[in-house]
PyMOL Python script that loads the backbone (N, CA, C, O; Angstrom):
from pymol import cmd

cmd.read_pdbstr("""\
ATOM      1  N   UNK A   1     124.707 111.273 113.617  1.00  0.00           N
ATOM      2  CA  UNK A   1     124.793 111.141 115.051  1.00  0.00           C
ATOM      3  C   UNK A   1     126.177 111.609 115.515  1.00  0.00           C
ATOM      4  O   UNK A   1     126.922 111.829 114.561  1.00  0.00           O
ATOM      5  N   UNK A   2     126.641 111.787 116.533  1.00  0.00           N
ATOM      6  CA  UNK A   2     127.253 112.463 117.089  1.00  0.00           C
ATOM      7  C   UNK A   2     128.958 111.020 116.879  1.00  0.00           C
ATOM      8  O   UNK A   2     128.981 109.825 117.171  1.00  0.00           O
ATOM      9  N   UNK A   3     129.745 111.656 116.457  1.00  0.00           N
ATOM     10  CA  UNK A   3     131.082 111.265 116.412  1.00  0.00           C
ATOM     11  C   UNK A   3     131.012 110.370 114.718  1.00  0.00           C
ATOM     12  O   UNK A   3     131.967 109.684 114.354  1.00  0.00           O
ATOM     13  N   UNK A   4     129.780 110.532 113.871  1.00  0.00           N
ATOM     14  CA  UNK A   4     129.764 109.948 112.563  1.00  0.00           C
ATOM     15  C   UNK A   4     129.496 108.163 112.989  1.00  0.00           C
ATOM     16  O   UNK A   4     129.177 107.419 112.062  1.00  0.00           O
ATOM     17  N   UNK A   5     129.631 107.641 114.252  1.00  0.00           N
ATOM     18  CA  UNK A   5     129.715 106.251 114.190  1.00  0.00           C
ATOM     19  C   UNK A   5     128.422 105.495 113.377  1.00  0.00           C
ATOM     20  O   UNK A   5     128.405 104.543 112.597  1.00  0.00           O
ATOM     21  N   UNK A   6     127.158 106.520 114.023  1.00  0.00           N
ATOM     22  CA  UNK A   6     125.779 106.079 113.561  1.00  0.00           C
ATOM     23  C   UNK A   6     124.734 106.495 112.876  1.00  0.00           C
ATOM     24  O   UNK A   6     124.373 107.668 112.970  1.00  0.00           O
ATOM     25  N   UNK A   7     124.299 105.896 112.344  1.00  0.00           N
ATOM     26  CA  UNK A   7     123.141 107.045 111.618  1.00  0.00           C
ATOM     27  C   UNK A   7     121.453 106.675 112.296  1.00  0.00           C
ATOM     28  O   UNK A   7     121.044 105.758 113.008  1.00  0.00           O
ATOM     29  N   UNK A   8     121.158 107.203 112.022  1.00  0.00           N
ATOM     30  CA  UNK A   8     119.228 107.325 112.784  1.00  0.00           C
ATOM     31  C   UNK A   8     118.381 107.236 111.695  1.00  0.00           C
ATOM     32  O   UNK A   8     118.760 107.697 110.619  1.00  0.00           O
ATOM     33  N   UNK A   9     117.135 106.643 111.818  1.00  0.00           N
ATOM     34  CA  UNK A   9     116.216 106.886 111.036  1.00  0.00           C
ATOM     35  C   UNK A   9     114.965 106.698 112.129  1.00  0.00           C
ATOM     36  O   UNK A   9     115.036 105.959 113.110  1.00  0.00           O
ATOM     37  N   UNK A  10     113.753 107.547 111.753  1.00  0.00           N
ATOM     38  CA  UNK A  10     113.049 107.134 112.331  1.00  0.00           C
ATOM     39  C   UNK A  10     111.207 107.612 111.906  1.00  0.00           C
ATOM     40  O   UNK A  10     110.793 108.584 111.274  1.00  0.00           O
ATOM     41  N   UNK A  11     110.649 106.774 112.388  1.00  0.00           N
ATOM     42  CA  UNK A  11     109.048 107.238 112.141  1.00  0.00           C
ATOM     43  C   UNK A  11     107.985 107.531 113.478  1.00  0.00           C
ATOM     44  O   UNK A  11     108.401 107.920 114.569  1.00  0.00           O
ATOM     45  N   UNK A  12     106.852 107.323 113.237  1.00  0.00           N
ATOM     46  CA  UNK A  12     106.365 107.557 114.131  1.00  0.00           C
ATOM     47  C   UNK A  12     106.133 106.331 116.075  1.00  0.00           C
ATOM     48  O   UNK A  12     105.770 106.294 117.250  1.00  0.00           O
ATOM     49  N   UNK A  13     106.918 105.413 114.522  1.00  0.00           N
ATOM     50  CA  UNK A  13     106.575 103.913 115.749  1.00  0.00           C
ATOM     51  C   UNK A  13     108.100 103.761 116.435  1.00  0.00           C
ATOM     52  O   UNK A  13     108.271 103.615 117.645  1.00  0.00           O
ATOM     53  N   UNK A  14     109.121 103.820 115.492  1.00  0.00           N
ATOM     54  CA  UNK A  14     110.602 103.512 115.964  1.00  0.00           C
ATOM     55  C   UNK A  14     111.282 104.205 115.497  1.00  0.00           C
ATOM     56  O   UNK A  14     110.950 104.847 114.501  1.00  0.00           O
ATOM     57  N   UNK A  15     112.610 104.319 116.130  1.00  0.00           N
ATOM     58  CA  UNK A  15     113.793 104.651 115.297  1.00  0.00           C
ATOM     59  C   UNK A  15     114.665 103.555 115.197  1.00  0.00           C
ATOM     60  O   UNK A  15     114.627 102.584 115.953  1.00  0.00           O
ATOM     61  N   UNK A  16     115.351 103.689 114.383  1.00  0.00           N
ATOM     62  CA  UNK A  16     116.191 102.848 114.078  1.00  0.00           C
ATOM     63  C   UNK A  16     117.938 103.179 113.814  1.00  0.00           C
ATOM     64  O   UNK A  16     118.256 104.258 113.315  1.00  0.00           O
ATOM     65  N   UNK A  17     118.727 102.418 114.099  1.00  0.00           N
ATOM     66  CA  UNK A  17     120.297 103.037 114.356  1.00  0.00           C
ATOM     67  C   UNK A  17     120.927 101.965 113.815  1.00  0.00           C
ATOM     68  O   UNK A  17     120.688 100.795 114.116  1.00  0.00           O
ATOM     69  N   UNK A  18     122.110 102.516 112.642  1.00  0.00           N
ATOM     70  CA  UNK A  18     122.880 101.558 111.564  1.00  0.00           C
ATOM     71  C   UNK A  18     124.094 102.081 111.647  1.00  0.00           C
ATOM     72  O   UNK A  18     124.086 103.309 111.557  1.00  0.00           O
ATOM     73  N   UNK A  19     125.401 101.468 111.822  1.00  0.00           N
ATOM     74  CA  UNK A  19     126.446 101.614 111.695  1.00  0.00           C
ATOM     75  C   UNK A  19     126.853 102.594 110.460  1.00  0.00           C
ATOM     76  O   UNK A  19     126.169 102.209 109.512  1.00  0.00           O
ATOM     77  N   UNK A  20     127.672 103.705 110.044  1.00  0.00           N
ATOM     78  CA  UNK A  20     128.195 104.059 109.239  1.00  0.00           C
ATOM     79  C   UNK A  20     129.271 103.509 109.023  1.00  0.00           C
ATOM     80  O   UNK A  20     129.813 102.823 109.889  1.00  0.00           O
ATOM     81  N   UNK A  21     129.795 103.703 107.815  1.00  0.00           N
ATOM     82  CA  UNK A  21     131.094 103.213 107.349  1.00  0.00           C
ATOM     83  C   UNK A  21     132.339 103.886 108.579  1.00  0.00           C
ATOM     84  O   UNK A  21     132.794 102.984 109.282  1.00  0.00           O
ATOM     85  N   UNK A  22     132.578 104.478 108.712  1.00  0.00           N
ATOM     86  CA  UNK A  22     133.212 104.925 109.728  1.00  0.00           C
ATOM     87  C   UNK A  22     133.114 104.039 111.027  1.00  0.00           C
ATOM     88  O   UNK A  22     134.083 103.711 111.711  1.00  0.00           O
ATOM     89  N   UNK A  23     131.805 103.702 111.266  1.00  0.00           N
ATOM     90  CA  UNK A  23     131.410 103.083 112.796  1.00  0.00           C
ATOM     91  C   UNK A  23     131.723 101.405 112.958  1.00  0.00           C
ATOM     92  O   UNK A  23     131.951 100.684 113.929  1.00  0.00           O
ATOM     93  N   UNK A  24     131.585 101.124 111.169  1.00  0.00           N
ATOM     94  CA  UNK A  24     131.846  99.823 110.554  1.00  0.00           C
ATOM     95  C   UNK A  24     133.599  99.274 110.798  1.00  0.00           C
ATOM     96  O   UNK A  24     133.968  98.100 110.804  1.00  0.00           O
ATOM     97  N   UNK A  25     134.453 100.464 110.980  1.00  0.00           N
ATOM     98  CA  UNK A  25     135.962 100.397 110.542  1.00  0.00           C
ATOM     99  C   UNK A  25     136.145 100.436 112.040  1.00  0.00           C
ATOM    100  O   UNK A  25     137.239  99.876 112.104  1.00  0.00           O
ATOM    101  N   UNK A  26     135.720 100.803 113.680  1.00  0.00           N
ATOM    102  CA  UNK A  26     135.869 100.886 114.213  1.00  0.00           C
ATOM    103  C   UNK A  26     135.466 100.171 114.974  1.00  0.00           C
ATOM    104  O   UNK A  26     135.890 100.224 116.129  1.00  0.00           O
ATOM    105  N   UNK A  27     134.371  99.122 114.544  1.00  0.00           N
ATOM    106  CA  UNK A  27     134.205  98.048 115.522  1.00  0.00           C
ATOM    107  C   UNK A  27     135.093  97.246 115.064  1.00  0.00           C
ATOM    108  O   UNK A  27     135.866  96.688 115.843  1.00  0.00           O
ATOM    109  N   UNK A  28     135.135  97.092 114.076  1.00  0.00           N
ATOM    110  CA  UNK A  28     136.495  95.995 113.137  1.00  0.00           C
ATOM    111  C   UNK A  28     137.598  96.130 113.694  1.00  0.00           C
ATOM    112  O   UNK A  28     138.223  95.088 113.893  1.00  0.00           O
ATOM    113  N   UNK A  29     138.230  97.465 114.145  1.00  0.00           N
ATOM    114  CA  UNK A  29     139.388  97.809 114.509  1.00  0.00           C
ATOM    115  C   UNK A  29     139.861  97.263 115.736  1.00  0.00           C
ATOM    116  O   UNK A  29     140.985  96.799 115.926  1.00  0.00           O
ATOM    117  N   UNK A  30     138.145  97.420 117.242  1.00  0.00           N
ATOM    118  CA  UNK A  30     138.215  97.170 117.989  1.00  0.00           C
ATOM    119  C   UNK A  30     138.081  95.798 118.182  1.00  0.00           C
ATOM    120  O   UNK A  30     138.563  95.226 119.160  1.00  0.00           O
ATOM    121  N   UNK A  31     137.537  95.316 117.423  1.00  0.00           N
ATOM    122  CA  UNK A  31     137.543  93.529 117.867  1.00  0.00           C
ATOM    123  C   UNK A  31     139.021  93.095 117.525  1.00  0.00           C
ATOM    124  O   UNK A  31     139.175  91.971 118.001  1.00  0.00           O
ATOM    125  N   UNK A  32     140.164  93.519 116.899  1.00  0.00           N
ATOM    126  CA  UNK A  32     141.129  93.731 116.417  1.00  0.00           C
ATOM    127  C   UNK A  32     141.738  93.743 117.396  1.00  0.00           C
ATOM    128  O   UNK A  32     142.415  92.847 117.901  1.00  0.00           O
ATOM    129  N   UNK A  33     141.548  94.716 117.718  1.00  0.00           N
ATOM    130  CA  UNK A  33     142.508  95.233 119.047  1.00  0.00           C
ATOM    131  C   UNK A  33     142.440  94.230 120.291  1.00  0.00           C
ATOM    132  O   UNK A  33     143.482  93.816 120.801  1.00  0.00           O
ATOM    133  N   UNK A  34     141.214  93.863 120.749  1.00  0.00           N
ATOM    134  CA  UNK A  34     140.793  92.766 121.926  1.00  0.00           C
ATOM    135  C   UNK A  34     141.463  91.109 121.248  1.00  0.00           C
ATOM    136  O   UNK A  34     142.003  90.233 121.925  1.00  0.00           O
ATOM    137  N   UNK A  35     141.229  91.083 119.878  1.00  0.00           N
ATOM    138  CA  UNK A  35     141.539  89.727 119.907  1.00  0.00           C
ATOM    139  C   UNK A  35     143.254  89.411 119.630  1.00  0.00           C
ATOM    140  O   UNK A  35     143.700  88.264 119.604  1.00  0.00           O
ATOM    141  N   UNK A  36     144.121  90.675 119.430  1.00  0.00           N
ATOM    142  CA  UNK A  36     145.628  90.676 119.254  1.00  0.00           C
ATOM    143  C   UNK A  36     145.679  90.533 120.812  1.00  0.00           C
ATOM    144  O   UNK A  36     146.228  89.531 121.267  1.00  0.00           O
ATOM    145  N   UNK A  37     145.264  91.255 121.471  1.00  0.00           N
ATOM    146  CA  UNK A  37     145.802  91.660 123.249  1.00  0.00           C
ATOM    147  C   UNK A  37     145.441  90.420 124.018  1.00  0.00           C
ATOM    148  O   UNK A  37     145.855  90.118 125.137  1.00  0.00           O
ATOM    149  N   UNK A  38     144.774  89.876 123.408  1.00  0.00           N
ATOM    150  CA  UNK A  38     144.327  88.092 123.992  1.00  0.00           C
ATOM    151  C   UNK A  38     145.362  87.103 123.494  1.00  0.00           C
ATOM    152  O   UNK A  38     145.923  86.349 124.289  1.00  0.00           O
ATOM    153  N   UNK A  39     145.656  87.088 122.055  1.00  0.00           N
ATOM    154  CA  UNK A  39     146.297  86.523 121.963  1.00  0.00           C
ATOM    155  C   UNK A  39     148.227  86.507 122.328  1.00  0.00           C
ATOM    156  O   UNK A  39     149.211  85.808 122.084  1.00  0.00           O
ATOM    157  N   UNK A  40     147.941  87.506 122.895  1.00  0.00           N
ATOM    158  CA  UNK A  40     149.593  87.963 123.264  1.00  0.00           C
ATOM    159  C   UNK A  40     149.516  87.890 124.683  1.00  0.00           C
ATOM    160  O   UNK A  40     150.456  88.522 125.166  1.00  0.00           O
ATOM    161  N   UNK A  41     148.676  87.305 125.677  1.00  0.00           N
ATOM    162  CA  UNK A  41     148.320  87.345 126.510  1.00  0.00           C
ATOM    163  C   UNK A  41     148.201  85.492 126.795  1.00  0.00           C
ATOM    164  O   UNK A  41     148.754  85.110 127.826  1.00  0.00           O
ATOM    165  N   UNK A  42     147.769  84.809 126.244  1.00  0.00           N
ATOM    166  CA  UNK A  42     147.792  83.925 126.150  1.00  0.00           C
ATOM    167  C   UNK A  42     148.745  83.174 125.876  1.00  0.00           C
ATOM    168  O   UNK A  42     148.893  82.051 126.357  1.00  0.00           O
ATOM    169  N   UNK A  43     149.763  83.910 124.784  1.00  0.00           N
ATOM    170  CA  UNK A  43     150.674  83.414 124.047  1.00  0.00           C
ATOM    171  C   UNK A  43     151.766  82.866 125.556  1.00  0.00           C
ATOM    172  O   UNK A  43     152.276  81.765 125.761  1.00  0.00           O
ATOM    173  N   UNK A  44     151.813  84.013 126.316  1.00  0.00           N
ATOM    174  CA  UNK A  44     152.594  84.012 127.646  1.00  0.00           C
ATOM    175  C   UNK A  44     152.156  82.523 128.044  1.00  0.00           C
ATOM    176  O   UNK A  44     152.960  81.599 127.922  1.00  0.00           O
ATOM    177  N   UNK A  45     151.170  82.367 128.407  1.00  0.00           N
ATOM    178  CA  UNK A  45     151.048  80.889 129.016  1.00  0.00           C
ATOM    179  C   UNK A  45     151.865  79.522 128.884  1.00  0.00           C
ATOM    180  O   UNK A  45     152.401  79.222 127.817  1.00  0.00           O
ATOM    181  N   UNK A  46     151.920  78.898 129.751  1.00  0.00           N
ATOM    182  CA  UNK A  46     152.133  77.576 129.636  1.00  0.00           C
ATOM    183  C   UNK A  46     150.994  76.760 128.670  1.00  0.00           C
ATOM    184  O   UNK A  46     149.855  77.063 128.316  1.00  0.00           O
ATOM    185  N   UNK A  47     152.081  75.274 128.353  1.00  0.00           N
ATOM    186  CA  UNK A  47     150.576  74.685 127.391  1.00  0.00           C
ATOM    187  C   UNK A  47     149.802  74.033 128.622  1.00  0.00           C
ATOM    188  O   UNK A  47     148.725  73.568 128.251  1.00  0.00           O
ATOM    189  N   UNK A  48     150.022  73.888 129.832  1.00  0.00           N
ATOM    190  CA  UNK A  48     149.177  73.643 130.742  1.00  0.00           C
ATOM    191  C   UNK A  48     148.414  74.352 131.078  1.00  0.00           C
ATOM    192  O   UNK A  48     147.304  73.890 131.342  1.00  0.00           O
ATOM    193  N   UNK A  49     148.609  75.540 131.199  1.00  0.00           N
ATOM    194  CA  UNK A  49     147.414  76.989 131.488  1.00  0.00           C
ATOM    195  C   UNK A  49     146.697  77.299 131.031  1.00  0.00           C
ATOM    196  O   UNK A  49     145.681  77.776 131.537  1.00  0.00           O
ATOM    197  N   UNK A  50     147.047  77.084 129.275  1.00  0.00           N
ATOM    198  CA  UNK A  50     146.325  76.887 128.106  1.00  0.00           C
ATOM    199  C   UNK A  50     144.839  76.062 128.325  1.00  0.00           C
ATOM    200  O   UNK A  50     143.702  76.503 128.494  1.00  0.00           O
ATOM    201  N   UNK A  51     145.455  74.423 128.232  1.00  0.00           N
ATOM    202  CA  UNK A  51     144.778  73.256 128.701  1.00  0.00           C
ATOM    203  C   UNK A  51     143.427  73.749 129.702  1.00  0.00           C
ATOM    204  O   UNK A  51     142.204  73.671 129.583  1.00  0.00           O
ATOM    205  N   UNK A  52     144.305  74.257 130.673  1.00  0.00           N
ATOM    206  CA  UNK A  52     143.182  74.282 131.656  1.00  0.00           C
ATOM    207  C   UNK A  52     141.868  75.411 131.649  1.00  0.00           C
ATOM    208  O   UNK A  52     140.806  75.326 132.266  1.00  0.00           O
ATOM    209  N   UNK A  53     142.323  76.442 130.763  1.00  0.00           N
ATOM    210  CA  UNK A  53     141.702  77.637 130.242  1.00  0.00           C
ATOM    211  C   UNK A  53     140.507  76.760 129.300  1.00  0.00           C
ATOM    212  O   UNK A  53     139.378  76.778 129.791  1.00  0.00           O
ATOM    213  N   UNK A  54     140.612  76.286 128.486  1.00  0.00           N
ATOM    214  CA  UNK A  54     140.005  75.598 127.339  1.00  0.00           C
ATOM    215  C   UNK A  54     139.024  74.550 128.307  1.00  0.00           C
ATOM    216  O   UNK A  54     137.825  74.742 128.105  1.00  0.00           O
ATOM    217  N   UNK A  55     139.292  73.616 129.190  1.00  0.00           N
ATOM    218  CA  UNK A  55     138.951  73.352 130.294  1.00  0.00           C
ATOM    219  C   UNK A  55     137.307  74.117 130.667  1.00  0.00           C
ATOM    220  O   UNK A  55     136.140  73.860 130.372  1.00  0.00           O
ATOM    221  N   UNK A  56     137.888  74.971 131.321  1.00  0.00           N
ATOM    222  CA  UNK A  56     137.177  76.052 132.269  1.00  0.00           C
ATOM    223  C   UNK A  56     136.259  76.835 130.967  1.00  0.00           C
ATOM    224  O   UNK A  56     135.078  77.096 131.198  1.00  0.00           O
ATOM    225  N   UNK A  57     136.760  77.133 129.826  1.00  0.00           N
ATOM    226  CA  UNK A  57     135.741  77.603 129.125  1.00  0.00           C
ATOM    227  C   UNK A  57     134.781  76.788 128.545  1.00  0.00           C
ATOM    228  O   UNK A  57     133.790  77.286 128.011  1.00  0.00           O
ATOM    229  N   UNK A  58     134.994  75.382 128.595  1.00  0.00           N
ATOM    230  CA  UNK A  58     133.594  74.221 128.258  1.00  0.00           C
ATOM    231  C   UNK A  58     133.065  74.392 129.562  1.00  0.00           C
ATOM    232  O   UNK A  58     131.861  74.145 129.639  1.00  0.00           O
ATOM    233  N   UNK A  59     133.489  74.658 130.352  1.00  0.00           N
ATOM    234  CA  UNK A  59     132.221  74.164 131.000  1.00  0.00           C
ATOM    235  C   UNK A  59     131.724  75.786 131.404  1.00  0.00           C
ATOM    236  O   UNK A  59     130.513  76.003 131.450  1.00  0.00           O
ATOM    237  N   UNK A  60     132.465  76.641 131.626  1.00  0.00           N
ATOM    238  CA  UNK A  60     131.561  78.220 131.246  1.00  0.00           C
ATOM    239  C   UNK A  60     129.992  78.046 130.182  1.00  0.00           C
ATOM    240  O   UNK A  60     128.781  78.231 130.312  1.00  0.00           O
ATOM    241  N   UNK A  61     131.034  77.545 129.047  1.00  0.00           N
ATOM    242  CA  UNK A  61     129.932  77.391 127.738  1.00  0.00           C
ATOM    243  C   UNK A  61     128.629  76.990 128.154  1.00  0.00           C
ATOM    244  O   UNK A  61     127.498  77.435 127.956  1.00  0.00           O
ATOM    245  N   UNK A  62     129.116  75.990 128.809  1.00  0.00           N
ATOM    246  CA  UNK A  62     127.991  74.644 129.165  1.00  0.00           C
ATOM    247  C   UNK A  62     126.918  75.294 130.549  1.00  0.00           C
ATOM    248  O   UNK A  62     125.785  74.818 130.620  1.00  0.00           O
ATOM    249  N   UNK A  63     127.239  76.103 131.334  1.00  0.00           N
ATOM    250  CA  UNK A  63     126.608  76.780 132.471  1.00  0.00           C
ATOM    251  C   UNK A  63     125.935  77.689 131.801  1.00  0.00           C
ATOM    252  O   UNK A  63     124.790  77.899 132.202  1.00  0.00           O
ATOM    253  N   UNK A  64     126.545  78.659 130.343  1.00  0.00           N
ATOM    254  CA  UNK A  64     125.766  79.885 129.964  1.00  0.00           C
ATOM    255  C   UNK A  64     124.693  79.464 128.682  1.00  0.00           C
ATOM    256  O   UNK A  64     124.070  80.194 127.910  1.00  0.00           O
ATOM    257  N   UNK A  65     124.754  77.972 128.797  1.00  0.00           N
ATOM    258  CA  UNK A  65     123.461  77.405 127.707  1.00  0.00           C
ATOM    259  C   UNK A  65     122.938  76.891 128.625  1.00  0.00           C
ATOM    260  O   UNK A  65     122.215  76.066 128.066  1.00  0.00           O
ATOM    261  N   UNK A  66     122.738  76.757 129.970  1.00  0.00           N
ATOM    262  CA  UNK A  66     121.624  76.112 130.838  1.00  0.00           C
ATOM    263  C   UNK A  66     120.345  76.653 130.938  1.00  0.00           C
ATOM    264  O   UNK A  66     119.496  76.104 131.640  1.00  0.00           O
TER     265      UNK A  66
END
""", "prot")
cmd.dss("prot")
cmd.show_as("cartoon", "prot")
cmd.util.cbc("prot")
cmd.orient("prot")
């Protein structure tokens, strides 16, 4: 597939699409990348901002399991 990320297979009913090793190193990289830039982002905070973040994400949680 186009940029090596994926590969294809397919028959007459489906195709089907699997990460290559390449595509494997680049989601890795990117969850990498999002979860350093969060945490340096956060790091800035107060432990009150913190608090209240942690806060606000229970009850996010709790609205997106309703």
């Amino acid at each position: 597939m186009r940029g090596g990320l994926l590969v294809g297979t397919q028959d007459r009913r489906k195709v089907l699409f699997a990460l290559t090793d390449q595509g494997r190193a680049a989601v890795t990289a990117s969850r990498q990348h999002r979860r350093d830039w969060l945490n340096s982002r956060l790091a800035e905070l107060t432990d009150a901002e913190r608090d209240d973040i942690a806060r606000v994400a229970a009850l996010l949680l709790r609205i997106a399991d309703s």
